[in-house]
C-alpha positions as CSV (number, residue, x, y, z in Angstrom):
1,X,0.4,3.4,31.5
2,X,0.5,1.3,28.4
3,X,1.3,4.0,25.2
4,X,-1.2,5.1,23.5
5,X,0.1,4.2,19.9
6,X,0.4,0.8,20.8
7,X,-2.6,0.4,22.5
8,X,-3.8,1.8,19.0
9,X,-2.5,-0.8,17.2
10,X,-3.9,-3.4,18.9
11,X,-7.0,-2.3,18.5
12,X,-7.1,-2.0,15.0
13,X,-6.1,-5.3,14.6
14,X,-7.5,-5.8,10.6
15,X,-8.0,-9.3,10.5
16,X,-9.5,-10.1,13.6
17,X,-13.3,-10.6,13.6
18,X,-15.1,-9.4,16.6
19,X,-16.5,-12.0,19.0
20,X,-20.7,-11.7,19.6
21,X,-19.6,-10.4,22.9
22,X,-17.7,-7.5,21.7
23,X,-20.7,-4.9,22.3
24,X,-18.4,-1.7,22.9
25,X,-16.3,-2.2,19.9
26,X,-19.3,-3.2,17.4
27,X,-20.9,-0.7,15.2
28,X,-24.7,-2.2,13.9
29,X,-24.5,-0.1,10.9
30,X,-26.7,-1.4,8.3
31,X,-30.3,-0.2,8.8
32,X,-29.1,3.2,10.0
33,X,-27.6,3.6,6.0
34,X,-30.9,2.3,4.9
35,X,-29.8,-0.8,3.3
36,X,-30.8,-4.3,4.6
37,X,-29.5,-5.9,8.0
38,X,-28.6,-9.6,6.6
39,X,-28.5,-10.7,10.1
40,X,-32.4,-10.2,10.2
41,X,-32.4,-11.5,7.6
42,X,-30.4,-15.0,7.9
43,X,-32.5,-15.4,11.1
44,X,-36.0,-14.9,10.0
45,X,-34.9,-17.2,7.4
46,X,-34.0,-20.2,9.9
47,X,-36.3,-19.2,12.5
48,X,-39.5,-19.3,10.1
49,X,-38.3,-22.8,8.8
50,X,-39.6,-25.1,10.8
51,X,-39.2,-28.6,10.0
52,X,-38.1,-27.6,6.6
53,X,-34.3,-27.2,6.3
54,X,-33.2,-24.0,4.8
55,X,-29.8,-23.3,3.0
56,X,-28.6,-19.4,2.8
57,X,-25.3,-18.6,1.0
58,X,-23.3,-15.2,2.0
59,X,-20.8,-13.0,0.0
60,X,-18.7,-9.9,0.4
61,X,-15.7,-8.6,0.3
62,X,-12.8,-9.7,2.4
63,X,-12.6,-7.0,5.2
64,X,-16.3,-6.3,5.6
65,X,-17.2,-7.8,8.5
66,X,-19.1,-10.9,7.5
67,X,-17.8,-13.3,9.9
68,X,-18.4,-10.3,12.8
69,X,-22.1,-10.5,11.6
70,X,-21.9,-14.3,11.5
71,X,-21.0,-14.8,15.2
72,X,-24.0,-12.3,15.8
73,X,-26.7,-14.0,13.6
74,X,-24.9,-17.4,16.0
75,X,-25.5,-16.1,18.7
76,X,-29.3,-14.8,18.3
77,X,-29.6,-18.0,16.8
78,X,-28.6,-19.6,20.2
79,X,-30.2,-16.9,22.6
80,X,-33.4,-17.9,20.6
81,X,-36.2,-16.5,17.9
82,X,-39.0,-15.6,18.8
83,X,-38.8,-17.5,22.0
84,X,-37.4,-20.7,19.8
85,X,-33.7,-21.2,20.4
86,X,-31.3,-23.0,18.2
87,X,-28.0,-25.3,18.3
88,X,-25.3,-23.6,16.3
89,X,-22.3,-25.2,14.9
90,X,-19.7,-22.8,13.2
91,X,-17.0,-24.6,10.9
92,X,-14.4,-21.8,10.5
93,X,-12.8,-23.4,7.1
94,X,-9.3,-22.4,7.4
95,X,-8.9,-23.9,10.0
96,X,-10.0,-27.5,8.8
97,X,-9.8,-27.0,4.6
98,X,-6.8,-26.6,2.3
99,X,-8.7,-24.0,0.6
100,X,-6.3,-24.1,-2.5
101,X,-7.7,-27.9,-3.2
102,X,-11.4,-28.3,-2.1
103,X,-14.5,-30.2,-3.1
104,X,-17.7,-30.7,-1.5
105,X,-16.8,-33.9,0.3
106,X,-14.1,-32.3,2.1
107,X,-16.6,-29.7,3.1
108,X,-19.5,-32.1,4.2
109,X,-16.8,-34.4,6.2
110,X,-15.4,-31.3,8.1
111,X,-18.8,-30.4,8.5
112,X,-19.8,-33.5,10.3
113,X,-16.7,-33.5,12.6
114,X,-17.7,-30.1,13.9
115,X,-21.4,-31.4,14.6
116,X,-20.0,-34.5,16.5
117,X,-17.3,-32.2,18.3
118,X,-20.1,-29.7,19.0
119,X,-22.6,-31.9,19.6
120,X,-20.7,-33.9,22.4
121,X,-18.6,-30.7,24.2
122,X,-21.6,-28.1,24.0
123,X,-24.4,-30.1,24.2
124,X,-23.2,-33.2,26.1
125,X,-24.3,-35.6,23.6
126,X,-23.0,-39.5,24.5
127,X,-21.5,-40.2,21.3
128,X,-19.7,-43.8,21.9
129,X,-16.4,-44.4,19.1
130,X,-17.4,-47.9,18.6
131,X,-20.6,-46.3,17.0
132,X,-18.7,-43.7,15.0
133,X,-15.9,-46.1,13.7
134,X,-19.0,-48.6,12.6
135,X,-20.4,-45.5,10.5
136,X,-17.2,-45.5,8.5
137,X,-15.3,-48.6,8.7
138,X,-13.9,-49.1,5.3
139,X,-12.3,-45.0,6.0
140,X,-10.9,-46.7,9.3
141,X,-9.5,-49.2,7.7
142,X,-8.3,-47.0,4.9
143,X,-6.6,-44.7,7.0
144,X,-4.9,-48.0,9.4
145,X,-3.6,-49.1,5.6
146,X,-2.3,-45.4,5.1
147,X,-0.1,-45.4,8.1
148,X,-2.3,-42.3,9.0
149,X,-2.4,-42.5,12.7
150,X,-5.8,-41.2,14.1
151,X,-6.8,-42.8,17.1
152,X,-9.7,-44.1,19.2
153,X,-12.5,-41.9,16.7
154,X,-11.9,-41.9,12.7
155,X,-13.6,-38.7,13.2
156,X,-10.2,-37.3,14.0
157,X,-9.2,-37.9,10.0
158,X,-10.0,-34.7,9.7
159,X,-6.5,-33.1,12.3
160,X,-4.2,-35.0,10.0
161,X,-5.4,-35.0,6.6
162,X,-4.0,-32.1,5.3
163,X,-0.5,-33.4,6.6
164,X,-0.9,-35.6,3.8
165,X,-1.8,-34.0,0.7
166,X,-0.5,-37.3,-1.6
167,X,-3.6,-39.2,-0.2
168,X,-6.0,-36.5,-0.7
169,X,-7.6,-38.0,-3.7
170,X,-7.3,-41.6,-2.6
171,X,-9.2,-40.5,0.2
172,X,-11.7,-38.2,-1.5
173,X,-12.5,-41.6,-4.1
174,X,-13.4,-43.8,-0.8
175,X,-15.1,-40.8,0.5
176,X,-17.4,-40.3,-2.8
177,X,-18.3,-44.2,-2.3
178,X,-19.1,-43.8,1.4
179,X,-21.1,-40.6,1.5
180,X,-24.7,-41.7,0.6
181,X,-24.5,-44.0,4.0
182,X,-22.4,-41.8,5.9
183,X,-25.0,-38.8,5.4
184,X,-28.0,-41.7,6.3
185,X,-25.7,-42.4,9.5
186,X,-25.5,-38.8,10.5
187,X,-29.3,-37.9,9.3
188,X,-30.4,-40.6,11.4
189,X,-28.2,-41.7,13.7
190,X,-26.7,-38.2,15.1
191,X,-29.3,-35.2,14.2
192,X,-32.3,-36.8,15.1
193,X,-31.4,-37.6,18.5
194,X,-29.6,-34.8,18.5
195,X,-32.9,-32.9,18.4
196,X,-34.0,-34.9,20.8
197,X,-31.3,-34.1,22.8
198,X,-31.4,-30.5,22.8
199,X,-35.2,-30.2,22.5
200,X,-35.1,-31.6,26.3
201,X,-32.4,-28.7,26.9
202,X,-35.1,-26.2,26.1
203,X,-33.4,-26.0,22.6
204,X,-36.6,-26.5,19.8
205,X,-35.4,-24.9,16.9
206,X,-32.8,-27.6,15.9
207,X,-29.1,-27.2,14.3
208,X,-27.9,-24.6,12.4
209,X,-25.0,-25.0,10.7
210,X,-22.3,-22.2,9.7
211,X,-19.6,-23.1,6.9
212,X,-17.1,-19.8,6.9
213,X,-14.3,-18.8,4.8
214,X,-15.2,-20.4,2.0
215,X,-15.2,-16.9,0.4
216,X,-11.8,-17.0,0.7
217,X,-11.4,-19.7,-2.1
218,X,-9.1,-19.2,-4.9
219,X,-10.4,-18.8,-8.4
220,X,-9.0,-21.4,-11.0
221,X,-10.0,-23.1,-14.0
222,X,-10.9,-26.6,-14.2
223,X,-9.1,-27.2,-17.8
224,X,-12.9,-29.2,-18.8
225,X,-14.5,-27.6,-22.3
226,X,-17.0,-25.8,-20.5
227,X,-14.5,-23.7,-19.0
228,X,-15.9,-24.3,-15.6
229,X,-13.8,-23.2,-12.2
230,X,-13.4,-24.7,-9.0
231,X,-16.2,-22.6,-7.9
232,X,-18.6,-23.3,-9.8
233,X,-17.9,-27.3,-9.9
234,X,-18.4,-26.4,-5.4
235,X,-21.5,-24.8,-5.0
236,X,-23.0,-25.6,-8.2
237,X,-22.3,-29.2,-9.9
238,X,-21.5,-30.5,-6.2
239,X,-24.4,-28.1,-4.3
240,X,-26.2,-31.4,-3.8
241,X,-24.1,-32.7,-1.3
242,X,-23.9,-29.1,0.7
243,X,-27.8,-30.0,1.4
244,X,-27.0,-33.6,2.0
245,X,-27.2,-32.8,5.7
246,X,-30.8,-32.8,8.0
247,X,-30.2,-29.9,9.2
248,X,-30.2,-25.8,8.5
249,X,-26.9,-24.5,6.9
250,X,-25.3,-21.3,6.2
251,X,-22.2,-20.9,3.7
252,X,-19.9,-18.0,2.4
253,X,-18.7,-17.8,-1.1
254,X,-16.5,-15.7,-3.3
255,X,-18.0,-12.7,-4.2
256,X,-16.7,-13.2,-7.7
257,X,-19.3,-16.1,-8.1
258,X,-22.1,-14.5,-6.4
259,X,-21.8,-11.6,-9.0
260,X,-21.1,-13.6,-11.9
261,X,-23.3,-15.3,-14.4
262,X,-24.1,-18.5,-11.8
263,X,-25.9,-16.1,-9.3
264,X,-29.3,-17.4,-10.5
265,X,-28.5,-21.2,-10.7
266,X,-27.1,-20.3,-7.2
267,X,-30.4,-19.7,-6.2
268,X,-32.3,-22.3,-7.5
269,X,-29.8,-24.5,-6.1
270,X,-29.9,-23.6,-3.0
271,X,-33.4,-22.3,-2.7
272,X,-32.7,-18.8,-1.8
273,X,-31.5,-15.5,-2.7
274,X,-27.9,-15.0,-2.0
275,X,-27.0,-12.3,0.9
276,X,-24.6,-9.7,0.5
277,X,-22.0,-7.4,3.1
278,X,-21.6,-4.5,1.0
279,X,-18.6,-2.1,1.9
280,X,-19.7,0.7,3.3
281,X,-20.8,4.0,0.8
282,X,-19.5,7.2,1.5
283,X,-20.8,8.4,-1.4
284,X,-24.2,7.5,-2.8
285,X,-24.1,6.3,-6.6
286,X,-24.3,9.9,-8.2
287,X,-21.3,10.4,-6.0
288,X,-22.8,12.9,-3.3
289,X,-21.5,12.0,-0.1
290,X,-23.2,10.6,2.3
291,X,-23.6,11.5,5.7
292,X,-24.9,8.6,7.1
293,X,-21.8,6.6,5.5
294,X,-19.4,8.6,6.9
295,X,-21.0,9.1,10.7
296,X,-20.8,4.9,10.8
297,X,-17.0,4.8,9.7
298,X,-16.1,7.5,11.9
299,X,-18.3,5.4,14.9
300,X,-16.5,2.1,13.7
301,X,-13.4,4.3,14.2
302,X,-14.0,6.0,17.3
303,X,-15.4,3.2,19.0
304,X,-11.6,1.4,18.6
305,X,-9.7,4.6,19.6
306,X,-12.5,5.0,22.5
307,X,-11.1,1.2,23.5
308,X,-7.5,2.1,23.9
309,X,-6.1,2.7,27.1
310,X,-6.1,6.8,27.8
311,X,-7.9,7.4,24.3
312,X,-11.2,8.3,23.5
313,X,-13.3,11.1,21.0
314,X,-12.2,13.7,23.8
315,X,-9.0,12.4,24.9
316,X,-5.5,12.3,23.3
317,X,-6.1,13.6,19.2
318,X,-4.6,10.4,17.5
319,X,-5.2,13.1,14.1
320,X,-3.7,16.8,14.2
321,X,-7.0,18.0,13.4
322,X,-10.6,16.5,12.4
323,X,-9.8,17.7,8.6
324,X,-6.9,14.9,8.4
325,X,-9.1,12.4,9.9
326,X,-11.7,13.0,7.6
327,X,-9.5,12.7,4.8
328,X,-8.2,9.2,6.0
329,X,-11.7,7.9,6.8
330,X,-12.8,8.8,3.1
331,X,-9.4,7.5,1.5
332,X,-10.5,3.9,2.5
333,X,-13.7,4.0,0.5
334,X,-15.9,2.9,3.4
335,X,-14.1,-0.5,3.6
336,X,-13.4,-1.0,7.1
337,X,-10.5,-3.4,6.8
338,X,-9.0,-0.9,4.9
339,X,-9.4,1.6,8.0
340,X,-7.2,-1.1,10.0
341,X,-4.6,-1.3,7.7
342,X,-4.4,2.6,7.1
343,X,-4.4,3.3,10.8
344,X,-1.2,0.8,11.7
345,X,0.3,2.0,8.4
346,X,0.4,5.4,9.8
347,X,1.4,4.7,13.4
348,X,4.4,2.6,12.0
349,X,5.6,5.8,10.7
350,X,5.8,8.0,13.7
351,X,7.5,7.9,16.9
352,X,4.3,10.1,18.5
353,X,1.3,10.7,18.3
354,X,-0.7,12.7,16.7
355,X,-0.7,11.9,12.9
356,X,0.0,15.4,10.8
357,X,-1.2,15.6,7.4
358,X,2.1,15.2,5.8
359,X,2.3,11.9,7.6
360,X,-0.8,10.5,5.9
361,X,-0.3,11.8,2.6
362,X,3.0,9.7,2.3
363,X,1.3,6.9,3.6
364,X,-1.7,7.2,1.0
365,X,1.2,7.7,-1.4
366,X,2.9,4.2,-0.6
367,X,-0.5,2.5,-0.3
368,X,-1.5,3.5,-3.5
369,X,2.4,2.7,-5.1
370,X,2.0,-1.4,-3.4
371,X,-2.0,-1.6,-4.9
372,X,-1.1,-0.3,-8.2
373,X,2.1,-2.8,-8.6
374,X,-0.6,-5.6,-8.5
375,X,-2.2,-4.3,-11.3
376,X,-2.2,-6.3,-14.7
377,X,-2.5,-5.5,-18.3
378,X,-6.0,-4.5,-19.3
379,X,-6.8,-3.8,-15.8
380,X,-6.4,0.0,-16.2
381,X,-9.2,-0.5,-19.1
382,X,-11.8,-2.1,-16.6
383,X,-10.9,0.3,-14.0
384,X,-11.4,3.3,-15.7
385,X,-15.3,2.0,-17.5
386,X,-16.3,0.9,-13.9
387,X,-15.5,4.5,-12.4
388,X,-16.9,6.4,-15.7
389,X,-20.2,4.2,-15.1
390,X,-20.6,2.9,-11.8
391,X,-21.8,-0.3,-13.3
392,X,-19.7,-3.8,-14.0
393,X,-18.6,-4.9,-17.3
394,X,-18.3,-7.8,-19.2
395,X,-14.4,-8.2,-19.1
396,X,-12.9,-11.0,-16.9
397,X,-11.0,-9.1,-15.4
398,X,-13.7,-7.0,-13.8
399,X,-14.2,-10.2,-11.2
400,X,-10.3,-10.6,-11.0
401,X,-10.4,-6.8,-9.6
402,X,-13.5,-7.4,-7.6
403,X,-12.2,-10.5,-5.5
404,X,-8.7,-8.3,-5.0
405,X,-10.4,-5.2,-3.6
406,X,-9.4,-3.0,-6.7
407,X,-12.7,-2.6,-7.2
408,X,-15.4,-1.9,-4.1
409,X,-19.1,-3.2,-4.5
410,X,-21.5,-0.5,-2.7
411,X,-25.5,-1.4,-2.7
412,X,-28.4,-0.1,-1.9
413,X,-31.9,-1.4,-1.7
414,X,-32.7,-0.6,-5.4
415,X,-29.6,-1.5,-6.8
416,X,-25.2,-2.5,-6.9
417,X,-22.7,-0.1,-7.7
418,X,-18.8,-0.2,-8.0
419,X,-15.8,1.9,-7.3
420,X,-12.0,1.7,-7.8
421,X,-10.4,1.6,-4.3
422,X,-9.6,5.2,-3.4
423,X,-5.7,4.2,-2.7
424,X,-5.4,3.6,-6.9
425,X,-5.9,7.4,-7.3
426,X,-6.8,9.1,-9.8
427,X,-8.1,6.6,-12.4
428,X,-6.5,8.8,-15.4
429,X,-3.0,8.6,-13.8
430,X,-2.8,5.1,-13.3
């Protein structure tokens, strides 16, 4: 029989998403803590569309879940709404992008390779080379002149580019020049027959796009005298060409910029309020604790232990006792990722199971020792306003501790609230 402890490990893998199909280990927690289900939401918002593209942009933390709930709002997507089914197309972005050195036409490009690949594997779309190498000759040509080797369909750019980062921007210029026909190519020559297409396969509701990781974009400054950074000159002074496509889109971004001052001009650029993943609240903003919090943490974390081999709520204790379980559920601040890490922290510190108090105390003690070593000056300030009020400030560095998980955004339907990560400790001893 496989051990337990490593069975345990496996399963609290904390940076694997889980696949739509993953119905024993998935915990649909967001109605029952009374705050809104975005994957309702996300597909009301492409199901009610119509004819009329939509564009939805989708923040949280790292660790929350949001590409979990992306493959679900996919797959509902696909399965159909209300009886109208959908073509899905996910672009997992770090796979495809060199997320250090983005713009929008690198987005839009990878975006239209995973259509065509999509399009042709899934939904057995005829999509002849000759066609696709006439849509964007003068990059074939570019890329023959480049020594870039990429085969029978210039499509296939997109495997080799980031082998050769010195070209980037010679290839971005000829891209910038070639978009405007490129997007009337795929508009006309590749999404309207591909509605065609799939509206003969029972499929009505058209192509729905997913961009993730895009959250996962580093924050930098641009050097220009409006002090404008790389995210904003993405989704903002380059939003155009995110909505260049005919066809319904969905994209992540850094939580930084969906709580910063461009949250409104996000909207208006992209038509539509911007969705949140809130880590989970154990404690409601007065700082009661909340019941409901804790029963879906303690679900999220039974159903994993109920998933390894010989384990389960009644089988082998993986704690001493429920009060030391308790203790490391609430020392993760809700944040499920967290829970992961915590949990193969403390088995890497035994040789059996189950975990003893003393155990997790020195693990909390070295978390807390690694996350405060990241701190920098001025951070202690910010940290210790945000935990007196609850509420963000007006320091840059509240958005520096925000995209690093120093800080946890809670929500509810009224309103946002923020927390230090319960691994700093107490705030006055930092």
């Amino acid at each position: 029989m496989p051990d337990l402890a490593d069975e345990l490990y496996r399963q609290f893998d904390p940076v694997r998403p889980l696949a739509a199909d993953e119905t024993a280990l998935y915990v649909d927690w967001q109605r029952s803590v009374g705050i809104e289900d975005v994957k309702d939401t996300l597909v009301n918002a492409f199901g009610r569309g119509g004819d009329q593209n939509s564009w939805r942009l989708f923040t949280g933390h790292r660790g929350v879940g949001k590409t979990t709930e992306l493959f679900r709002v996919g797959q509902r997507l696909t399965d159909g709404v209300r009886g109208t089914r959908f073509f899905v197309s996910m672009l997992r972005g770090e796979e495809w992008l060199d997320l250090d050195d983005i713009r929008a036409e690198d987005v839009t490009f990878q975006l239209i390779r995973q259509l065509v690949t999509d399009l042709v594997e899934r939904a057995g779309m005829s999509f002849k080379a000759e066609e696709a190498k006439g849509w964007g000759q003068r990059i074939w040509d570019w890329a023959k002149q480049a020594g870039i080797q990429i085969g029978p369909d210039w499509l296939r750019l997109s495997f080799t580019l980031k082998d050769f980062p010195g070209k980037r921007d010679e290839f971005r210029e000829l891209l910038r020049g070639q978009l405007p026909s490129l997007f009337d190519n795929v508009n006309q020559r590749l999404l309207a027959p591909a509605r065609e297409h799939l509206a003969g396969q029972g499929i009505q509701g058209g192509v729905v796009a997913i961009v993730d990781d895009l959250d996962k974009i580093p924050v930098r400054m641009l050097g220009d005298a409006q002090g404008t950074t790389n995210h904003e000159q993405l989704f903002l002074h380059e939003g155009k060409l995110l909505r260049s496509l005919q066809c319904d889109a969905l994209y992540t971004i850094p939580i930084e910029l969906a709580y910063s001052r461009a949250q409104n001009e996000l909207v208006n650029t992209f038509g539509g309020r911007i969705l949140s993943l809130p880590v989970i609240a154990l404690r409601d903003q007065a700082g009661r604790d909340s019941a409901d919090g804790m029963a879906v943490l303690r679900a999220i974390y039974d159903r994993r232990v109920g998933s390894a081999a010989g384990a389960g709520p009644a089988g082998s204790p993986v704690f001493a006792d429920d009060a030391v379980l308790q203790e490391a559920l609430r020392s993760t601040g809700g944040h499920v990722r967290s829970l992961c890490i915590l949990v193969r922290e403390l088995i890497d510190q035994i040789d059996a199971l189950p975990i003893g108090r003393d155990v997790l105390e020195r693990g909390l003690r070295r978390l807390a020792r690694d996350m405060r070593r990241g701190l920098q000056p001025g951070d202690r300030e910010v940290l210790a306003a945000v935990a007196a009020a609850g509420r963000d400030c007006d320091d840059p560095a509240f958005f520096h501790l925000l995209r690093r998980g120093y800080l946890l955004a809670y929500q509810d339907d009224t309103s946002d609230w923020y927390q230090p990560h319960p691994w700093l400790g107490p705030i006055d001893e930092l």
